[in-house]
LOLO-495667 format. One line per field, with one value per atom (N, C-alpha, C): residue in one letter; chain; atom name; y negated, z, x. Coordinates in Angstrom, 3 decimals, m for minus. Example, Ala and Ser with C-alpha at 12.3 -4.5 7.8 and 13.67 -1.06 7.14 Angstrom:
REM LOLO-495667
res [A  A  A  S  S  S]
chain [A  A  A  A  A  A]
atom [N  CA  C  N  CA  C]
north [5.690  4.500  3.300  2.250  1.060  m0.030]
up [7.800  7.800  7.800  7.080  7.140  7.870]
east [13.190  12.300  13.200  12.850  13.670  12.900]
//
This chain:
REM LOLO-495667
res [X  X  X  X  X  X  X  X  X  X  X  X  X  X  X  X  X  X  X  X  X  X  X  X  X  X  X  X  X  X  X  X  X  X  X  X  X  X  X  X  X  X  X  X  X  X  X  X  X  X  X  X  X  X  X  X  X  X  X  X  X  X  X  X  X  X  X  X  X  X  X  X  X  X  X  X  X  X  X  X  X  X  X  X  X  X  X  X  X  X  X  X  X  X  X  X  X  X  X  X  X  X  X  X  X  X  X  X  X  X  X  X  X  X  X  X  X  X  X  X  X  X  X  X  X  X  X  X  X  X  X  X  X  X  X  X  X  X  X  X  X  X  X  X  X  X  X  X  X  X  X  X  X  X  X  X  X  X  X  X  X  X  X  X  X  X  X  X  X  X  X  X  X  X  X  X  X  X  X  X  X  X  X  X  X  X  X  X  X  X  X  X  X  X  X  X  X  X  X  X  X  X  X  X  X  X  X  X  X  X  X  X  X  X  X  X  X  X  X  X  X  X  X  X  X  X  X  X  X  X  X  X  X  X  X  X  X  X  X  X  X  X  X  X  X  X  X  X  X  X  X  X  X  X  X  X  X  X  X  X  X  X  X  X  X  X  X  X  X  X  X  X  X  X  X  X  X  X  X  X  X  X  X  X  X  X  X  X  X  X  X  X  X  X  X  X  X  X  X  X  X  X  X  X  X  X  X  X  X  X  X  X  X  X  X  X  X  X  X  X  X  X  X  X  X  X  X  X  X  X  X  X  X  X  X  X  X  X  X  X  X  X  X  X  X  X  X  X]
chain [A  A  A  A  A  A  A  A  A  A  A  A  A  A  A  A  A  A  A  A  A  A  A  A  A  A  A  A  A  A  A  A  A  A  A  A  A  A  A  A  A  A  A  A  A  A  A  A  A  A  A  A  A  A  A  A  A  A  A  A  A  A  A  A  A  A  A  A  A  A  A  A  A  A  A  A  A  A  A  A  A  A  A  A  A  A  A  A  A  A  A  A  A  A  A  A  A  A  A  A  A  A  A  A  A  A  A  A  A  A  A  A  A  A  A  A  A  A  A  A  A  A  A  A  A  A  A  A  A  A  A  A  A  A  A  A  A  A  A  A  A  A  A  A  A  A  A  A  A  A  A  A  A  A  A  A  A  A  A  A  A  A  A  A  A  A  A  A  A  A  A  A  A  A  A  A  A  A  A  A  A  A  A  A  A  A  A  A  A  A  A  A  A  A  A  A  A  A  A  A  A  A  A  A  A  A  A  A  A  A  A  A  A  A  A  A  A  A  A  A  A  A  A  A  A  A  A  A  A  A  A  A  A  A  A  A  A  A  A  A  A  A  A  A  A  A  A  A  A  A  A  A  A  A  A  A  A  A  A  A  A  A  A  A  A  A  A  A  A  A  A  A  A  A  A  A  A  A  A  A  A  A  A  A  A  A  A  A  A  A  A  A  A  A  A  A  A  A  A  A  A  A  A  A  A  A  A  A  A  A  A  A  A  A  A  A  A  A  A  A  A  A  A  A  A  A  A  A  A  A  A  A  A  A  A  A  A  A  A  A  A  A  A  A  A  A  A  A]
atom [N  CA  C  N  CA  C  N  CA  C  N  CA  C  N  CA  C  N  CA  C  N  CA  C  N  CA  C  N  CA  C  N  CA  C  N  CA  C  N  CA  C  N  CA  C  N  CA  C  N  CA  C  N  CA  C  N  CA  C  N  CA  C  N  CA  C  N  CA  C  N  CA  C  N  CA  C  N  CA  C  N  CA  C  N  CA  C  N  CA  C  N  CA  C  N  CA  C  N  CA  C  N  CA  C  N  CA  C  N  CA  C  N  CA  C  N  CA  C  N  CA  C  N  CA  C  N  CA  C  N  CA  C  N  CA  C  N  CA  C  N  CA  C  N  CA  C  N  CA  C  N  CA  C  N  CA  C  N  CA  C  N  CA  C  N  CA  C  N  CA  C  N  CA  C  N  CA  C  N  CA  C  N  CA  C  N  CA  C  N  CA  C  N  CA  C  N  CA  C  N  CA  C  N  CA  C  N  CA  C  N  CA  C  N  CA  C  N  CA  C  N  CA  C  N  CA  C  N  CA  C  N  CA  C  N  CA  C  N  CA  C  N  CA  C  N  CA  C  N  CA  C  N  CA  C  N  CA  C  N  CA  C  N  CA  C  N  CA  C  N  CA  C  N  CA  C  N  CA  C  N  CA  C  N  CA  C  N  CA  C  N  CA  C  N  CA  C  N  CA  C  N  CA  C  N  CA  C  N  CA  C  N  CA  C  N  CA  C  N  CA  C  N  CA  C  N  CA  C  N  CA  C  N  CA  C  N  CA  C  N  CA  C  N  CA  C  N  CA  C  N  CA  C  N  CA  C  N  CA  C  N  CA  C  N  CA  C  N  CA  C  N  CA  C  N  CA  C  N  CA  C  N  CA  C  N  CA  C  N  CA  C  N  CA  C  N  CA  C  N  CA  C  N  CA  C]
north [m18.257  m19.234  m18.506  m19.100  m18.224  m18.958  m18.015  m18.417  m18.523  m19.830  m20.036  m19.800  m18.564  m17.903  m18.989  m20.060  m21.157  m22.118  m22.473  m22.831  m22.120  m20.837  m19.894  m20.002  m20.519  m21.110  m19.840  m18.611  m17.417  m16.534  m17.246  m16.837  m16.543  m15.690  m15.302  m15.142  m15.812  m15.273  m15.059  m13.888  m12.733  m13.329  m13.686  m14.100  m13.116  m12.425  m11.881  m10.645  m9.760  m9.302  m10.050  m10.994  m11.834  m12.618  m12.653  m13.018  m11.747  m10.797  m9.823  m9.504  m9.457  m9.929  m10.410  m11.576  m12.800  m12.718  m12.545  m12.463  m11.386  m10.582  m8.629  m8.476  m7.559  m6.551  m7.139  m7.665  m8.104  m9.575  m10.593  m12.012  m11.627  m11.495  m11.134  m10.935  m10.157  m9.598  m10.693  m11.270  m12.550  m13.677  m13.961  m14.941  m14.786  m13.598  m12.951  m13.444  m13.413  m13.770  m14.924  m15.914  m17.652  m18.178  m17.017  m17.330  m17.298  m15.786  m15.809  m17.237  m17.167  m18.031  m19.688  m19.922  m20.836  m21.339  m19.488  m19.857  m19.082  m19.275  m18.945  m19.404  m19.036  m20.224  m19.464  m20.665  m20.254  m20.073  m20.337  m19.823  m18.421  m18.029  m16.652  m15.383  m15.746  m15.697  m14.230  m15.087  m14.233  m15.517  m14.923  m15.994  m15.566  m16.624  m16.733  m17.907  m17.453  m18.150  m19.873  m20.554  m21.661  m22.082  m21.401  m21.546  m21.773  m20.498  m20.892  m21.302  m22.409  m23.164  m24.225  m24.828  m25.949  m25.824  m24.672  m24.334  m24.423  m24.715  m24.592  m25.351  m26.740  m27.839  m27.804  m27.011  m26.335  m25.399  m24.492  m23.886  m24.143  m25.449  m25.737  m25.203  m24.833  m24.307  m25.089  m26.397  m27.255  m27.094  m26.188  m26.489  m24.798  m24.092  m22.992  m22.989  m22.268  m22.661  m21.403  m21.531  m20.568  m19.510  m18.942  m17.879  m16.894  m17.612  m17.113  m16.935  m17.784  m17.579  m16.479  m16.279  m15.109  m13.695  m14.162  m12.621  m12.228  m13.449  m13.760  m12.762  m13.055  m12.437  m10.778  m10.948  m9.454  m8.688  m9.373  m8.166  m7.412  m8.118  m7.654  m7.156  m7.670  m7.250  m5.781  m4.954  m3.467  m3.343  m4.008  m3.543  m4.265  m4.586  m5.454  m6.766  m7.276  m8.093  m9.568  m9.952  m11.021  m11.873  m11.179  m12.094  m11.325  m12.163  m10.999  m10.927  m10.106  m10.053  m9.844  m10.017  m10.108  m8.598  m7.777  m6.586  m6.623  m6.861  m6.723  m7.835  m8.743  m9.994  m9.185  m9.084  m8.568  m7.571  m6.482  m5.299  m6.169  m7.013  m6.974  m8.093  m9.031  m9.340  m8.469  m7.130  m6.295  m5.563  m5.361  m5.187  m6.163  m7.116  m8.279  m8.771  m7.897  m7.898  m7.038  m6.583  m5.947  m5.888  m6.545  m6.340  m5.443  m5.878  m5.288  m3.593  m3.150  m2.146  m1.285  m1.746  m1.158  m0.903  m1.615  m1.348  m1.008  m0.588  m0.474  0.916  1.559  2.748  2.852  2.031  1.976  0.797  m0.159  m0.753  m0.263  0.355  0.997  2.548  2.907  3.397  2.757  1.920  0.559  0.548  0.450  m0.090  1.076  2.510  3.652  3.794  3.655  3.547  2.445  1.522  0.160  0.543  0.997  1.372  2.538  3.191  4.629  4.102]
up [276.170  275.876  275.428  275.719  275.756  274.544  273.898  272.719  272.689  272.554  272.610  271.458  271.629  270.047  269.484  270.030  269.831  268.692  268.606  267.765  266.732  266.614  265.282  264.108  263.331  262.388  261.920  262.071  261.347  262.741  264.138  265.323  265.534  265.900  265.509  266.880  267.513  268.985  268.449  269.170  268.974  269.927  269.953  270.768  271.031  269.645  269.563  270.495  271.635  272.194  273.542  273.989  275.119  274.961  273.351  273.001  273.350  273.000  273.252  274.805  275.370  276.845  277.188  277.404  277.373  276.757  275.720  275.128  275.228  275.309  275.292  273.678  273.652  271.864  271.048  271.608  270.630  270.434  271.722  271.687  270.554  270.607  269.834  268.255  268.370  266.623  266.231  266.970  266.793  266.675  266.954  266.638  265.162  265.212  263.893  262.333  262.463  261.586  261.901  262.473  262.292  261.700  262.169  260.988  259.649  259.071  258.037  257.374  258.031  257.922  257.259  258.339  258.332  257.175  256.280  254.996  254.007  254.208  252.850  251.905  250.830  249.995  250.059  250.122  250.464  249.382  248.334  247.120  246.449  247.072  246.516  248.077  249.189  250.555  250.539  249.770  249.814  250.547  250.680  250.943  249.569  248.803  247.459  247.465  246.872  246.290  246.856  245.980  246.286  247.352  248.130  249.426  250.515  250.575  250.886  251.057  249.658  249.472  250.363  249.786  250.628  251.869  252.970  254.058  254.854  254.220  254.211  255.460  255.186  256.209  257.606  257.786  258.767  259.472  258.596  259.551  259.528  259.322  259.546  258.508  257.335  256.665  255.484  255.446  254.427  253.321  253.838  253.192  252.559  252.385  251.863  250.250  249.366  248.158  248.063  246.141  245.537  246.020  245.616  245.335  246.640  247.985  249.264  249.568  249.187  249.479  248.803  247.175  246.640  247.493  247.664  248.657  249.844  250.651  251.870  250.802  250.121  249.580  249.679  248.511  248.323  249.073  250.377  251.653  252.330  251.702  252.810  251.487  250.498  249.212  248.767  249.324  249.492  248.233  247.391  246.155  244.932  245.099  244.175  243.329  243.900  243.695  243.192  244.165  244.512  245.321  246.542  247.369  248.454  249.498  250.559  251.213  251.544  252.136  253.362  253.855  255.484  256.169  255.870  256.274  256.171  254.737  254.691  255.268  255.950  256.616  258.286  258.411  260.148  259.689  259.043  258.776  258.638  257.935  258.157  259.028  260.201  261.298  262.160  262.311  263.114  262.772  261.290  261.233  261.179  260.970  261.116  262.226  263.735  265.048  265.898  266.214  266.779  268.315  268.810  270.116  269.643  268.818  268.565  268.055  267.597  267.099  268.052  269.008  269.966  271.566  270.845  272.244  271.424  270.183  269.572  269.918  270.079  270.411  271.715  272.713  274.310  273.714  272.815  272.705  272.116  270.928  270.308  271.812  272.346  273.427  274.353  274.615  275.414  274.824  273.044  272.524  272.583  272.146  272.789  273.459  274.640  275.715  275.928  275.661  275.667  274.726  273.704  272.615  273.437  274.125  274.725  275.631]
east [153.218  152.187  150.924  149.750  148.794  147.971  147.484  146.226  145.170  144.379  143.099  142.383  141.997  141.104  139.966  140.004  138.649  139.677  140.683  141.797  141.941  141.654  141.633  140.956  141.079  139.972  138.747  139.205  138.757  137.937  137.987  137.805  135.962  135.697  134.072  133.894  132.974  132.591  130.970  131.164  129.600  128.471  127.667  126.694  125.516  125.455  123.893  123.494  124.715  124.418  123.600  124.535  124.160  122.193  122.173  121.007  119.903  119.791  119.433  119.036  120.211  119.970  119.382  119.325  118.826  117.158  117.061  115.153  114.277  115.312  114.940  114.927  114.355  114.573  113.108  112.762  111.049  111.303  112.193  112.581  113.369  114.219  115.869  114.951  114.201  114.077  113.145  112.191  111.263  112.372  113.582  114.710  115.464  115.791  116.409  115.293  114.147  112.975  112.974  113.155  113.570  114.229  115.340  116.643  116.518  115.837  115.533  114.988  113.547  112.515  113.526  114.083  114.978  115.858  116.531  117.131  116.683  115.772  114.903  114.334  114.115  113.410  111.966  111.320  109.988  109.277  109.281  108.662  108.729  109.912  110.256  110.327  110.244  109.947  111.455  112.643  114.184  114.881  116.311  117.466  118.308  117.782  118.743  120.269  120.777  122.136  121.769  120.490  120.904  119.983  119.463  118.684  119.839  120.892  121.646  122.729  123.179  123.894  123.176  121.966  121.265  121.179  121.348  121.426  122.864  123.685  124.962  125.228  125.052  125.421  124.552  123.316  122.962  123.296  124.377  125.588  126.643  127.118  128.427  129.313  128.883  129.885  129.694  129.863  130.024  131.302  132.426  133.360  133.398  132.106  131.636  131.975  132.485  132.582  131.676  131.053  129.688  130.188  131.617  132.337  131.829  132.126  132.170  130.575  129.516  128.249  127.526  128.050  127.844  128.322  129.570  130.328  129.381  128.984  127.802  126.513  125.962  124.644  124.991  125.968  126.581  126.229  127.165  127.403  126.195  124.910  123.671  122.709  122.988  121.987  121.963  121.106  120.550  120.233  119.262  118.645  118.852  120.117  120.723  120.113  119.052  118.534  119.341  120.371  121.122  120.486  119.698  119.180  119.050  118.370  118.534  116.824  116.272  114.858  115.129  114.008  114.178  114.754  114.530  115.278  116.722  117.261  118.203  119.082  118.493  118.914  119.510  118.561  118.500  119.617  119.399  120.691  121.917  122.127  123.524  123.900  123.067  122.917  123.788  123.039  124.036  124.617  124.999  126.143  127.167  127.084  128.366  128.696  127.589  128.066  128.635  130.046  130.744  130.070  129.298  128.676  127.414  126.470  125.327  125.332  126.538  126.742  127.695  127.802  128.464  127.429  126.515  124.819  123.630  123.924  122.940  122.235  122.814  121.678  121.240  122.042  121.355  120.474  119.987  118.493  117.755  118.513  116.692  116.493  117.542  116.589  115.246  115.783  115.329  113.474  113.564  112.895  111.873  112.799  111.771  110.826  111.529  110.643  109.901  110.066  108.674  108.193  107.816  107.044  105.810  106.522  105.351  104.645]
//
């Protein structure tokens, strides 16, 4: 019997390479800054704790408890702030993508060379 990984509750399908594809490396990083944009609190121009708690039900993760959104901050918070800035957003973007980190140096080649 065969397993439909879409039934997996814990099942992660990677998109952001195909995105990449799809926009090129200037679309893709101009998308990545929406996102931000998107859960951020705009007064403090971070993604704090309760920015995105309130953001929550915009990704489907309503049934998110603090505990896990703190762990979410954690994982990307570079300067221990407890928030995340737009750098450190995009960084752990690809790192929390097993596609992106596995083409990552054939795009910033990519990006090389459109840069010259």
């Amino acid at each position: 019997m065969e397993v439909d990984d879409h039934d997996d509750p814990y099942f992660f399908e990677d998109h952001l390479p195909s995105m990449i594809e799809r926009l090129g490396c200037d679309g893709f990083m101009g998308e990545l800054c929406n996102g931000f944009c998107l859960l951020m609190d705009v007064s403090k121009g971070l993604i704090t704790f309760e920015s995105l708690k309130r953001n929550t039900l915009i990704l489907g993760l309503h049934d998110l408890g603090d505990d896990d959104i703190v762990c979410m901050l954690a994982e990307g918070d570079m300067d221990g702030d407890g928030a995340l800035n737009q750098m450190e957003f995009c960084i752990l973007m690809f790192r929390l993508s097993p596609g992106l980190m596995d083409g990552s140096k054939r795009w910033m080649e990519e990006m090389r060379i459109n840069d010259t």
